[in-house]
C-alpha positions as CSV (number, residue, x, y, z in Angstrom):
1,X,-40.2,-71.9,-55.1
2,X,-39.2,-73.2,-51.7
3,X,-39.2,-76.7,-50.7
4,X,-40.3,-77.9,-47.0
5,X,-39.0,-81.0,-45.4
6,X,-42.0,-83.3,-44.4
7,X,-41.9,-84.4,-40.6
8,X,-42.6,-88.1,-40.5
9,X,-43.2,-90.9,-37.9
10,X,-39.5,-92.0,-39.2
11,X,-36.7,-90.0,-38.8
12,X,-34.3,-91.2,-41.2
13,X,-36.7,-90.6,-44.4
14,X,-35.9,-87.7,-46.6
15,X,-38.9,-86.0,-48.6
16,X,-39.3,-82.7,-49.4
17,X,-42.5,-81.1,-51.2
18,X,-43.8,-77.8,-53.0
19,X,-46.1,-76.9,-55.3
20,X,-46.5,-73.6,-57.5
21,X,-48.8,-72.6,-60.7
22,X,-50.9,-75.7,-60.4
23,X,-48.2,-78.3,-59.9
24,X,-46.8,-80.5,-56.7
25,X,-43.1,-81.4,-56.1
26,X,-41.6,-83.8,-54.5
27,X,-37.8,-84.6,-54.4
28,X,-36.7,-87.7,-52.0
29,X,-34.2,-89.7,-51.4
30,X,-33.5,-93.5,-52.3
31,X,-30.9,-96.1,-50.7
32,X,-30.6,-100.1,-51.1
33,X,-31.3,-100.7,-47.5
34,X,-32.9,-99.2,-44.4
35,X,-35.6,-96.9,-43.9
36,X,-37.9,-95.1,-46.4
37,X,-37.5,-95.5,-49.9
38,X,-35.7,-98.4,-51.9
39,X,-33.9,-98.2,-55.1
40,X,-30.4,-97.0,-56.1
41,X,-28.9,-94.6,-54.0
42,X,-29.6,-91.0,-55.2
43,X,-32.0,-88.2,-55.0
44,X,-35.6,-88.6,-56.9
45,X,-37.6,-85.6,-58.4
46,X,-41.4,-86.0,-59.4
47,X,-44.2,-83.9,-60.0
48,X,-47.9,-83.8,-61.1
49,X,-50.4,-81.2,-62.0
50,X,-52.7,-80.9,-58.8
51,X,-56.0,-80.1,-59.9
52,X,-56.0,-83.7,-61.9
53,X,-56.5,-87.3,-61.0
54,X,-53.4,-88.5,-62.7
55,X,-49.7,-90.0,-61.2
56,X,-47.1,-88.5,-60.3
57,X,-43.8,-87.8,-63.4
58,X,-41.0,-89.9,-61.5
59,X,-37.3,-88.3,-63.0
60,X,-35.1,-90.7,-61.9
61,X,-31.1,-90.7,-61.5
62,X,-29.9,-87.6,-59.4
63,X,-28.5,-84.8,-61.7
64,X,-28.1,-82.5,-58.2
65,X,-24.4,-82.1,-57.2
66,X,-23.6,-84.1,-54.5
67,X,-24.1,-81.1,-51.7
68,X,-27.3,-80.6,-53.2
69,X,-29.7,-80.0,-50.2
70,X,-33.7,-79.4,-50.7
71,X,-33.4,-77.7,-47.2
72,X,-31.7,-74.3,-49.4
73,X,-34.2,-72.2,-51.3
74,X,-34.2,-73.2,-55.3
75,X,-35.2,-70.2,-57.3
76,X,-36.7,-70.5,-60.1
């Protein structure tokens, strides 16, 4: 699976996205202040089945090591 940086109207927001056997990903990233997304600082992982009406799985905390980047190809 290989994840693809989404180009947004703001620069300084990070989300990356992919989707395989039915299912959307989405890894972004949080901070306290600024642009995009607020909460504590870290890296945010969700998913949800595609083909249903239903929210998205938030996994919060950031168990990546810190020079973790989405832009590198995760196998799995």
């Amino acid at each position: 699976m290989e994840f693809t940086r989404v180009i947004n109207p703001v620069e300084d927001i990070e989300i990356w996205t992919a989707s395989s056997d039915g299912f959307s990903f989405v890894i972004s990233y949080e901070s306290r202040s600024g642009p995009g997304f607020h909460g504590p600082p870290g890296y945010v992982a969700s998913w949800r089945p595609i083909y249903q009406n239903r929210g998205a799985i938030r996994v919060g905390g950031s168990p990546f090591k810190p020079k973790f980047s989405p832009m590198n190809r995760i196998s799995i």
